[in-house]
BABARO-119965 format. One line per 8 residues: number of its first residue (from 1); their letters; for each residue x, y, z of N, C-alpha, C. Coordinates in steps of 0.001 Angstrom, whole numbers. Example, Ala and Ser with C-alpha at 12.3 -4.5 7.8 and 13.67 -1.06 7.14 Angstrom:
BEGIN
1 = AS = 13190:-5690:7800:12300:-4500:7800:13200:-3300:7800; 12850:-2250:7080:13670:-1060:7140:12900:30:7870
END
This chain:
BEGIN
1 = XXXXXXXX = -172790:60962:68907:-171662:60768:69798:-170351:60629:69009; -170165:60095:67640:-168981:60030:67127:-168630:61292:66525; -169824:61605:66319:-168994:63129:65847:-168998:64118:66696; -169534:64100:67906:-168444:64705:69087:-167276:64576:68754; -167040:63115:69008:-165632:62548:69333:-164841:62916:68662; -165154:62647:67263:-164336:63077:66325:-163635:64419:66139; -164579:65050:66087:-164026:66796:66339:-164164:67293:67300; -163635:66469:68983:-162563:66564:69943:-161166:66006:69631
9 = XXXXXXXX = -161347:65148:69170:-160045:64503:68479:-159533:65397:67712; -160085:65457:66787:-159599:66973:65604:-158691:68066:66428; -159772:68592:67439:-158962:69880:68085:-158139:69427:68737; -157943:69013:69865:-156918:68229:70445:-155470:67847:69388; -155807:67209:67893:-154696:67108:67432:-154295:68755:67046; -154877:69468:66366:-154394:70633:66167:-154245:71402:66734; -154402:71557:68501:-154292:72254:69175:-152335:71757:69380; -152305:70676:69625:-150852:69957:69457:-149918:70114:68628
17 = XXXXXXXX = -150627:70100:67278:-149607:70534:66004:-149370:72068:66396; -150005:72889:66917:-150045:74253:66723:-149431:74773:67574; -149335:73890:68615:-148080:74083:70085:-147269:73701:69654; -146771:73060:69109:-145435:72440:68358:-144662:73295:67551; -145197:74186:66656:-145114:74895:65693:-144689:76240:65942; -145232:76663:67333:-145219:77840:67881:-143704:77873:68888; -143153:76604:68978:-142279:76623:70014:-140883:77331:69610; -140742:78493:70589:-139423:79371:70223:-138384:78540:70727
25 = XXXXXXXX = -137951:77073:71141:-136763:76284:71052:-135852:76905:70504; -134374:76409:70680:-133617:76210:70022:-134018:75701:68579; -133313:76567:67416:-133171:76537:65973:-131517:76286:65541; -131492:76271:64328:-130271:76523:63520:-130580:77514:62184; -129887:78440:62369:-129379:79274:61074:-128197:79063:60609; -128126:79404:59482:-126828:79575:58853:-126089:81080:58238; -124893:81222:58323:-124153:82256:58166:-122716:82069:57793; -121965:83094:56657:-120806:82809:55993:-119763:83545:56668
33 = XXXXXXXX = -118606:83035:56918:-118114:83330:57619:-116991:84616:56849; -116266:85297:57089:-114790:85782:56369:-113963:85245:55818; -113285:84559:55315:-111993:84076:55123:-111053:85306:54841; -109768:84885:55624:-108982:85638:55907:-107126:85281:55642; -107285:84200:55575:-106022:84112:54616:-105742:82170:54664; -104783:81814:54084:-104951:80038:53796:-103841:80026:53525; -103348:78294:53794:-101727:78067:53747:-101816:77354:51965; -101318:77106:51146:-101299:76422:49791:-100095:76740:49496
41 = XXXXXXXX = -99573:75903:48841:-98203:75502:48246:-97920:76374:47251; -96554:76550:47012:-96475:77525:45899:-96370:76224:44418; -96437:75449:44501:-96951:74303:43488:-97368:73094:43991; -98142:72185:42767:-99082:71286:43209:-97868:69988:42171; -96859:69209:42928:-96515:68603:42017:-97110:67344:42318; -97572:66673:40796:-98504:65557:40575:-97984:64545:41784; -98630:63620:42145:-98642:62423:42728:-98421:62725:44686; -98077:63737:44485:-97912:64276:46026:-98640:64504:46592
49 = XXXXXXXX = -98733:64924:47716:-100223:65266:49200:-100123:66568:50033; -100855:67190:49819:-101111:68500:50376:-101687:68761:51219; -101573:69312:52806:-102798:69968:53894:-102886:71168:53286; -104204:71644:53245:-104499:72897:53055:-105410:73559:53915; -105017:74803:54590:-106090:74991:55831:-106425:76728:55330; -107377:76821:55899:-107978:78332:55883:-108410:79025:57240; -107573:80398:57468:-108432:80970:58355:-109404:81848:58565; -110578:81581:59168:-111683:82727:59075:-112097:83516:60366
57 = XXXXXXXX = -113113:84259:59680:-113139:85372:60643:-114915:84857:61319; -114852:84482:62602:-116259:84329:62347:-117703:85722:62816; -118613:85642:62355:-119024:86624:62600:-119572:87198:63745; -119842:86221:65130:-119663:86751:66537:-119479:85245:67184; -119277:85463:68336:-118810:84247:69184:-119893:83093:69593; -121135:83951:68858:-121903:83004:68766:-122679:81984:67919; -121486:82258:66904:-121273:81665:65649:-120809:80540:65786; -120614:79152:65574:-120007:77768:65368:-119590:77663:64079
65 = XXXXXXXX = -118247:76811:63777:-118175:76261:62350:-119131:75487:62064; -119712:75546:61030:-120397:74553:60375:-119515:72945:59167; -119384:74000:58299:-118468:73173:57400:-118378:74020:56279; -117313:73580:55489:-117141:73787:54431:-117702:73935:53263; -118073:75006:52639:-118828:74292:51501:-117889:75085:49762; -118158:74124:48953:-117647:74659:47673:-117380:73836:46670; -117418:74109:45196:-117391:73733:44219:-116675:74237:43158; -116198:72877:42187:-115073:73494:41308:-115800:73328:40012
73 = XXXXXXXX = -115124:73975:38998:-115448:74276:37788:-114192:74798:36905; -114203:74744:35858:-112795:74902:34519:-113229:76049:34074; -112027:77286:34719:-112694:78476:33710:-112809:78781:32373; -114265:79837:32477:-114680:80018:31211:-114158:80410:30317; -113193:81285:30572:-111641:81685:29647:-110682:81282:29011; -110055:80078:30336:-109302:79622:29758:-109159:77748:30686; -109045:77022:29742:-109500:75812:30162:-108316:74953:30261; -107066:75354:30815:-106177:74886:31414:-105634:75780:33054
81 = XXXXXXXX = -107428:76067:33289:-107628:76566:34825:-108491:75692:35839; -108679:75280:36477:-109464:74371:37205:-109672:75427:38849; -110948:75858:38552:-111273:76542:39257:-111897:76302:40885; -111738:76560:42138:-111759:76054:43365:-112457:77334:44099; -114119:77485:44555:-114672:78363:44936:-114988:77612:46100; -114239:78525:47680:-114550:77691:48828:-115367:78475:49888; -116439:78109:50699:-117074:79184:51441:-116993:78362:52734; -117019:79388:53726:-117081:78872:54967:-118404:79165:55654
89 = XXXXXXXX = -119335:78162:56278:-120460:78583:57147:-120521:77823:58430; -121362:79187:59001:-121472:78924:60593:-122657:78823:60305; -122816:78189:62012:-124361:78255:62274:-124408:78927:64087; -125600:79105:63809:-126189:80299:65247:-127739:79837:65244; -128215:80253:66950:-129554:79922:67063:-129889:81355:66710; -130871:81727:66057:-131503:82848:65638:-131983:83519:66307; -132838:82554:67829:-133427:83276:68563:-132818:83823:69473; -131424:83461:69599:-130698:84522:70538:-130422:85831:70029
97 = XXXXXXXX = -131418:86987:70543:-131648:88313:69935:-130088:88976:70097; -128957:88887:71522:-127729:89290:71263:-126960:88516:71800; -126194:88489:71175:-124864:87808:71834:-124116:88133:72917; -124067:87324:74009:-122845:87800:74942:-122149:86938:75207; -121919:85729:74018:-120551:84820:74436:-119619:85539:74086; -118734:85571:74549:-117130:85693:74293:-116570:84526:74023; -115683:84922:73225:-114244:83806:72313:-113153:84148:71463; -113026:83605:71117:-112234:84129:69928:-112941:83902:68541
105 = XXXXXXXX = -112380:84717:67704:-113301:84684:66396:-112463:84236:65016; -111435:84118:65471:-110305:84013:64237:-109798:81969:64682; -110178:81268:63644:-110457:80076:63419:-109335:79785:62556; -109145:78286:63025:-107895:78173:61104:-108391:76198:61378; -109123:75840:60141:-108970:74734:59942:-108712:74153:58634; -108963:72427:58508:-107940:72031:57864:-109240:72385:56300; -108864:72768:55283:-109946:72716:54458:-110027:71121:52699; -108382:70725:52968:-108093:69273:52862:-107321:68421:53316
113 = XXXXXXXX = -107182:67789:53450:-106051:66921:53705:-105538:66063:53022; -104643:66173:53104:-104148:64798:51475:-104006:65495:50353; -104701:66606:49628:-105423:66606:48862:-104080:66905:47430; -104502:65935:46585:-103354:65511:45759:-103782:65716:44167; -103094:65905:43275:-103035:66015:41830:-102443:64643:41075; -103454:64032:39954:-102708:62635:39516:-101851:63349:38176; -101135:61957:38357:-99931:62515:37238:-100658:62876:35581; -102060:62574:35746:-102670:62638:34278:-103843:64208:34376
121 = XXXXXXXX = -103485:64822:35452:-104572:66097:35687:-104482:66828:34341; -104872:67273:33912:-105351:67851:32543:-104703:69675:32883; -105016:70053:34249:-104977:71347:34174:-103801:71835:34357; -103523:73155:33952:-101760:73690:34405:-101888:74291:35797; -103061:74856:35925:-103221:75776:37375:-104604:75475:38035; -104472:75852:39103:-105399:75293:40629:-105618:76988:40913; -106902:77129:40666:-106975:78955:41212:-108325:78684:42521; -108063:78574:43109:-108626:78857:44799:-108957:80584:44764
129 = XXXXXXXX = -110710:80423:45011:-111499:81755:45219:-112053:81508:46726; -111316:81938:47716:-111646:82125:49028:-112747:83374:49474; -113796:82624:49526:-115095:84051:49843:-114824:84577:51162; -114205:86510:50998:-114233:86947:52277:-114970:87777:52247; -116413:88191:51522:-117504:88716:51902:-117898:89320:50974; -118381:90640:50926:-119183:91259:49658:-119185:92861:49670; -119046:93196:48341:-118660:94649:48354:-120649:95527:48417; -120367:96735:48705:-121782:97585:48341:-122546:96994:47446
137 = XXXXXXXX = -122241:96579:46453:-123003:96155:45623:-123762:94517:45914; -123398:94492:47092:-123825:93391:47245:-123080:91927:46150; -122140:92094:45913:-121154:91379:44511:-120223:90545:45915; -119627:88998:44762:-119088:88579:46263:-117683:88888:45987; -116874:88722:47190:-115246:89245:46924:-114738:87937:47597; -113236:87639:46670:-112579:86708:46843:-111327:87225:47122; -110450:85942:47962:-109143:85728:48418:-108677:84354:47217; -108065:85256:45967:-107797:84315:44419:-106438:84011:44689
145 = XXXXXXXX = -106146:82742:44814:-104899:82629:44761:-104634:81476:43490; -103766:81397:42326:-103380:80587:41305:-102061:79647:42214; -102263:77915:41882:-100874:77640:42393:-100817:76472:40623; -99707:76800:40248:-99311:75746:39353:-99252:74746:39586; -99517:73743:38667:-98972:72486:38551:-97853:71347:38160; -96900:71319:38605:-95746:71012:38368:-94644:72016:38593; -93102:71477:39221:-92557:72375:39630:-92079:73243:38735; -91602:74547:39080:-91278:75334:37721:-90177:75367:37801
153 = XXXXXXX = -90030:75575:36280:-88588:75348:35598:-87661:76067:35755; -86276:75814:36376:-85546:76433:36691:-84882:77541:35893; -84302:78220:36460:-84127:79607:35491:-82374:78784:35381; -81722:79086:34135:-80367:79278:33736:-79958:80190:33753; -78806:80851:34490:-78321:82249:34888:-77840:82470:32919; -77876:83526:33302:-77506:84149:31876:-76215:84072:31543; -75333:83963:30308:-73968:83818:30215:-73376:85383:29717
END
């Protein structure tokens, strides 16, 4: 009798796990969006505060922002660069085979706020690589923009 029981119990649980598993619910995927152009200062002078926003392209209306994602690094070249690689992702349920929301697809949010340089930053330039997608080669392509650090020096008209 217990080992009836037992392996009714058994099936019963795995008949459960296996309904569970199988369920076409609602999911989340993820997906990168375009970037398509961004507001940044034409300099970063130390101790000051910057909004910086980006707009993207998303890839159908049934796309959501997700968030931001990205990471900096000092280029390999030259090390008075402080490098800023930013990607944008959505998310979508997968199992919706097509889309027929309508919206708009062109987004602009904030991608910092505040976001400030101390008077002891090491670097001369801030180069922002905005991912707006990828060539044939499957290689990724950027929106590079360099902004200096500190205001630049005024020109003296010539005598």
């Amino acid at each position: 009798m217990k080992k009836i029981s037992f392996i009714l119990i058994l099936a019963l649980t795995l008949a459960s796990f296996v309904s569970c598993n199988d369920d076409d619910g609602p999911s989340i995927a993820y997906q990168l969006a375009e970037i398509t152009g961004e507001t940044l200062p034409d300099f970063f002078e130390p101790e000051e505060e910057y909004d910086i926003t980006v707009t993207y392209e998303l890839p159908d209306a049934c796309n959501e922002f997700y968030s931001f994602d990205g990471v900096y690094h000092e280029d390999e070249d030259d090390e008075s660069v402080l490098i800023y690689d930013i990607r944008v992702l959505t998310t979508y349920d997968p199992n919706v085979t097509e889309c027929t929301e309508e919206g708009e697809l062109t987004e602009t949010k904030t991608l910092f706020e505040d976001f400030g340089i101390s008077s002891d930053f090491q670097y001369e330039t801030v180069r922002f690589r905005f991912l707006t997608g990828a060539n044939e080669d499957d290689e990724a392509e950027f929106l590079i923009v360099d902004v200096p650090v500190g205001a630049p020096e005024e020109e003296t008209p010539a005598e």
